[in-house]
C-alpha positions as CSV (number, residue, x, y, z in Angstrom):
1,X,119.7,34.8,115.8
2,X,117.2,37.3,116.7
3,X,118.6,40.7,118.1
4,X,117.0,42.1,121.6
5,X,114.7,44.6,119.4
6,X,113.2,41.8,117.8
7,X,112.3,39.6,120.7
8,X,110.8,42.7,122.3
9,X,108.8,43.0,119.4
10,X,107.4,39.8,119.6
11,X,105.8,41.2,122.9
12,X,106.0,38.2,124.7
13,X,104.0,39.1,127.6
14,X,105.5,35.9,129.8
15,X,108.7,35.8,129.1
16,X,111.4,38.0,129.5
17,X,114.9,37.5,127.8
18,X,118.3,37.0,130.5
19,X,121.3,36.5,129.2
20,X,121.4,33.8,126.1
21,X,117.4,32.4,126.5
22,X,113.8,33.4,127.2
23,X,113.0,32.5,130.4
24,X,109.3,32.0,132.0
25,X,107.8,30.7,135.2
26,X,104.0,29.9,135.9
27,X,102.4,29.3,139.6
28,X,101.1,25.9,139.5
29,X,98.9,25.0,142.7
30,X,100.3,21.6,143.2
31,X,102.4,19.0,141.9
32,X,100.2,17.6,139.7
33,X,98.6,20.4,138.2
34,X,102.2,21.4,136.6
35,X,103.1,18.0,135.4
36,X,100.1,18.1,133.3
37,X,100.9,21.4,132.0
38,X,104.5,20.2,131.0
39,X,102.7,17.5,129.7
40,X,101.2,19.8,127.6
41,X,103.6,22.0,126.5
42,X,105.5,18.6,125.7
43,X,103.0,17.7,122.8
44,X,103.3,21.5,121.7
45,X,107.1,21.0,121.2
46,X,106.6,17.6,119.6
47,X,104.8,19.5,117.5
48,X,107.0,22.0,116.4
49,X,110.3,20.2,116.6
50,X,111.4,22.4,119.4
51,X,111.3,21.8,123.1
52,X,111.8,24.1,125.9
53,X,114.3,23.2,129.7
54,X,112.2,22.1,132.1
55,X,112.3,22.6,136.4
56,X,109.6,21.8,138.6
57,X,109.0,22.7,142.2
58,X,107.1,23.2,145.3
59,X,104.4,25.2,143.3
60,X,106.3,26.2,140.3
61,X,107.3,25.5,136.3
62,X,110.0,27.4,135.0
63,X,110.8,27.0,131.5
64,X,113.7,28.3,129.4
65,X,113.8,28.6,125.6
66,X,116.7,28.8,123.5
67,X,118.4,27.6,120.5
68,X,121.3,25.6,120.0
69,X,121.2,26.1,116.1
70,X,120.9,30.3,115.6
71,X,123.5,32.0,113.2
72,X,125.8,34.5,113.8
73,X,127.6,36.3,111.2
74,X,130.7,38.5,113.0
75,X,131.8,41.9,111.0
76,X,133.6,40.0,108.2
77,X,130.5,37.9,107.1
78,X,131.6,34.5,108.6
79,X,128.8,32.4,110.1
80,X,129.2,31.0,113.5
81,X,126.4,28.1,114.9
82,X,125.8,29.9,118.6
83,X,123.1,29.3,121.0
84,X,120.6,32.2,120.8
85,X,117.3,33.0,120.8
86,X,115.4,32.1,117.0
87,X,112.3,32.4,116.0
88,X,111.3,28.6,116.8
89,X,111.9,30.4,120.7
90,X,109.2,32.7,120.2
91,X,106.7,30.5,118.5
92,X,106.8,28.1,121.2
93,X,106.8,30.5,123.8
94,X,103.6,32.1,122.2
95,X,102.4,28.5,122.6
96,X,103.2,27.8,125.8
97,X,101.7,31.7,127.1
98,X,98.1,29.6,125.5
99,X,99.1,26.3,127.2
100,X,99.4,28.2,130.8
101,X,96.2,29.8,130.0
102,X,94.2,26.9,129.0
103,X,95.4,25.4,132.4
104,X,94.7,28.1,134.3
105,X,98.3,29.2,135.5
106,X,99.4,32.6,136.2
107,X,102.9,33.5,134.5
108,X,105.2,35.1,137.0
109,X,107.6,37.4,135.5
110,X,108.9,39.5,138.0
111,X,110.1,36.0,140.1
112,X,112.3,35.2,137.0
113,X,116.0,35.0,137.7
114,X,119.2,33.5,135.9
115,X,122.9,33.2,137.2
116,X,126.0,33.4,134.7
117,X,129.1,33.4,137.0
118,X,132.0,35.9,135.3
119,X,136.1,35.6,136.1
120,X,138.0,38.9,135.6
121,X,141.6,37.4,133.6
122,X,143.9,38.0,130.5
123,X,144.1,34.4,129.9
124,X,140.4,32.9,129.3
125,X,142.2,30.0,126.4
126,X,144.4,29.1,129.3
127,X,142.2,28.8,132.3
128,X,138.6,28.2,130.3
129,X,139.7,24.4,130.0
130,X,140.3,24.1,134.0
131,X,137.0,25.5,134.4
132,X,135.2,23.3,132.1
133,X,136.8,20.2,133.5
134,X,136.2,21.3,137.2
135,X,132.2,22.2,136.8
136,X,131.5,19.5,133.8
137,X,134.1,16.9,134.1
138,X,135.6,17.4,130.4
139,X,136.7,20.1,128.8
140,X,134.3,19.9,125.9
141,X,131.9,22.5,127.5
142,X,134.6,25.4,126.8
143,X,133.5,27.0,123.7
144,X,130.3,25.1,123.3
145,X,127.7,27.1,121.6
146,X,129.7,30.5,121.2
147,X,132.6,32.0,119.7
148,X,134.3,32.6,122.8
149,X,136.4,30.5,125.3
150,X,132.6,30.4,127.7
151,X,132.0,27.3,129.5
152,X,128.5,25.8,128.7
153,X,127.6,22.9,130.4
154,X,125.2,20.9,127.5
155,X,123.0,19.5,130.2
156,X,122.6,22.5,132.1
157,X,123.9,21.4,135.5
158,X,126.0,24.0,136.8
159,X,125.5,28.6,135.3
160,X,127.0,29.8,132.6
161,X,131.0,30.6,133.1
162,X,132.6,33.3,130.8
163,X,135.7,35.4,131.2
164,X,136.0,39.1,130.8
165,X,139.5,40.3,129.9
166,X,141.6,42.2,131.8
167,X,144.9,43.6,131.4
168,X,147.9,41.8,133.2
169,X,147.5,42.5,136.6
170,X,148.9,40.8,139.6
171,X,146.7,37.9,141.2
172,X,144.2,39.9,143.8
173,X,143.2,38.0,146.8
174,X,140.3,35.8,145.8
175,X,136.6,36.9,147.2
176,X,134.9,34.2,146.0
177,X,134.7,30.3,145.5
178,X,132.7,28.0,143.8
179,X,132.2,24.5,145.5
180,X,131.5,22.1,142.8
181,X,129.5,18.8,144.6
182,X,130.1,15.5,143.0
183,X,128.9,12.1,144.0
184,X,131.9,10.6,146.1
185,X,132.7,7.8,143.5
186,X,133.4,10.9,140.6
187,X,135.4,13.1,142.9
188,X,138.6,12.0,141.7
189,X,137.8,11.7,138.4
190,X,136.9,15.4,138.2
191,X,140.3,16.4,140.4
192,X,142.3,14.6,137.9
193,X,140.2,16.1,134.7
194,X,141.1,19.6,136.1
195,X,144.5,19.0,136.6
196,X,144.8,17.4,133.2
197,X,143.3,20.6,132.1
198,X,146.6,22.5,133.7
199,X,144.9,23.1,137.5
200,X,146.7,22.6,140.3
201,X,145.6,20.8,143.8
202,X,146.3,23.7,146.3
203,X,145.3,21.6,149.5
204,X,143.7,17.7,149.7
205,X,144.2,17.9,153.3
206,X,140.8,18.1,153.8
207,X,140.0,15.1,151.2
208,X,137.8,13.3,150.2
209,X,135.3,15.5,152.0
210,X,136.9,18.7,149.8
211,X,140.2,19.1,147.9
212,X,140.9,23.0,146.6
213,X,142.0,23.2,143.2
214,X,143.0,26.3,141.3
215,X,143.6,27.8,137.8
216,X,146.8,29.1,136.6
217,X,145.7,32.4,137.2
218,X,145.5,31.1,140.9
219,X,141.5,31.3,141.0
220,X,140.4,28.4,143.5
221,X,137.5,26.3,143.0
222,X,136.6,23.2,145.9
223,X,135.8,20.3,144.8
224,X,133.3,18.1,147.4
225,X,131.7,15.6,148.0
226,X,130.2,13.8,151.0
227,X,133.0,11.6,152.7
């Protein structure tokens, strides 16, 4: 587990490090152009045993690097397996910085963005598992890869979820919702594996084309689908 000094030290010139990962993204002129460069970077990370996330666009490769293997030891000397940035990160991502030069790509750091979403509570054990269910469809992703109740989705479908705590305070009026799309045969799957997890429904008049569920802190998430 490498500490923000050291990757900074590495002078990655590509990449920058948000939140958990090194993140990079390289213009690509067309389509074809960036699938042989992941191409290429795929043989690189064949090579060391490590491989970076991959998403392709209109003109675009952005690749994230992180490690589902780095060590953390807490104040007492305990080791906890987290994912973090390691050194395999950087070596590939030196790599890769050749790769998009032998191809002629441009890196484009200052484009590079990543979303964690964040819920303000006192009770992340008792709500995390709600979460998880509602935005992966099992309550496996709470916890996975860190010491805390965060919810991180192994396939990297939906942002990272973690909970900051609060002191007991009263509900507030909620200023946000996340709508959580599912293909219509799953929807009720993933109402049921929330409620399981202790949500609530709050209204399925709407249903199937949305049903609103919410934690028992009383934060509301949609659940939707095209009916």
């Amino acid at each position: 587990m490498l500490t923000g000094d050291q990757v900074a030290e590495a002078n990655l010139t590509d990449w920058r490090k948000l939140g958990q990962g090194l993140h990079a993204r390289y213009l690509a002129g067309d389509f074809g152009t960036g699938a042989r460069f992941v191409a290429a970077v795929g043989e690189a990370g064949d090579a060391l045993g490590h491989h970076p996330r991959v998403t392709m666009g209109d003109g675009y490769v952005d690749l994230k690097l992180l490690s589902d293997d780095a060590v953390y030891r807490d104040d007492e000397g305990t080791e906890h397996v987290v994912e973090w940035v390691t050194q395999q990160d950087v070596d590939l991502a030196r790599r890769v910085t050749e790769i998009a030069a032998e191809h002629a790509l441009d890196p484009d750091p200052a484009s590079i963005t990543t979303i964690e979403l964040a819920l303000d509570t006192a009770h992340a054990a008792t709500i995390a598992p709600v979460w998880a269910a509602l935005l992966t469809g099992s309550t496996e992703a709470q916890g996975r890869g860190t010491i805390g109740d965060d919810v991180r989705d192994a396939t990297g479908r939906v942002p990272i979820l973690w909970f900051q705590d609060t002191d007991e305070h009263e509900t507030p009026r909620q200023r946000f919702h996340v709508d959580v799309w599912v293909p219509s045969e799953v929807a009720e799957q993933r109402i049921d594996a929330a409620v399981a997890a202790g949500g609530i429904v709050v209204d399925d008049s709407q249903a199937p084309s949305f049903t609103v569920i919410a934690d028992q802190d009383g934060n509301k998430a949609c659940v939707c689908t095209t009916s």
